[in-house]
N, C-alpha and C positions, 0 to 999 in steps of 0.2 A: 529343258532350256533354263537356263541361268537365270540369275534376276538381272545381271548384266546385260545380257542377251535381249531381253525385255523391255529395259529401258532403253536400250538402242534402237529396238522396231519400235515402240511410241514415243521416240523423239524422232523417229523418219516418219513415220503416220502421222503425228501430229504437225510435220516441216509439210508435206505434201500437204495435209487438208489445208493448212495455213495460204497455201499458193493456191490452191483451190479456188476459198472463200476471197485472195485477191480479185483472181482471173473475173469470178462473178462482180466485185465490184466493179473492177475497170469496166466490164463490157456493161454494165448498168451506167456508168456515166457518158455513154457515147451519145453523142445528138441525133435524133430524126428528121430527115429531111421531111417540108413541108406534103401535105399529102395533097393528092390529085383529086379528079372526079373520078375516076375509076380504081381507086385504092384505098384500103382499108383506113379506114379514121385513126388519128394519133392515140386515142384509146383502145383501139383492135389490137394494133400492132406491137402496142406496149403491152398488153397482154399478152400477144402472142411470144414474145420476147421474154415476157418473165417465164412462160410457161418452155420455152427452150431454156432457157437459163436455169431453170431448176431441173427440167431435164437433163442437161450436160451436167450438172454437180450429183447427181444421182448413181450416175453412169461413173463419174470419176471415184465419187465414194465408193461406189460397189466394187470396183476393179482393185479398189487400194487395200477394203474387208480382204477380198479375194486372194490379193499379190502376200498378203502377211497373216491372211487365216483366223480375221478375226471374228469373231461372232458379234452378231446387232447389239448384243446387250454391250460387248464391250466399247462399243462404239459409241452407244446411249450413255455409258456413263461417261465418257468420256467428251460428250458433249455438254451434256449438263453441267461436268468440272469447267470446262471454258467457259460455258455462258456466267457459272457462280464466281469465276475468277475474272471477270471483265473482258475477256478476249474476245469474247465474240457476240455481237445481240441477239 
C-alpha cells in the first residue's frame, strides 16, 4: 500500500472516529426525565447510560480497526496524537 493510500484510510479512520466521539457527545447532552418511585435513581441511570455509551463507541471503534485492518497499537497511537494535539480529552 502506498503512503498515499495510507493517508487516505487515516483521514477516513480519523473522519469516522471524529463523528463517533460527536454521536457520544450529543447523546451525553440529552436530559433525563424526572425519576419515579419505581425507577432507577438519576445516578443509576446516568451510569447505566455512560456505561452504554462507552459500549456503543467500543463496538464502533472495533468495527472501524476491523473495516480498515488496523491493529490496537495503531489506533493507540493515534489516539494519544489527538489527545497531544488538543482534539480530543
Amino acid at each position: 500500500m502506498d503512503e498515499r493510500e495510507k493517508l487516505r484510510k487515516f483521514r477516513e479512520l480519523d473522519d469516522a472516529f471524529a463523528e463517533a466521539l460527536k454521536e457520544l457527545e450529543g447523546s451525553a447532552s440529552k436530559t433525563v426525565a424526572e425519576p419515579k418511585a419505581d425507577v432507577p435513581s438519576l445516578e443509576e441511570r446516568r451510569q447505566q447510560q455512560e456505561r452504554e455509551r462507552q459500549a456503543n463507541f467500543e463496538r464502533r471503534l472495533e468495527a472501524l480497526m476491523n473495516e480498515y485492518s488496523l491493529p490496537a497499537e495503531s489506533v493507540s497511537t493515534l489516539m494519544r496524537t489527538l489527545v497531544q494535539l488538543g482534539k480530543i480529552a
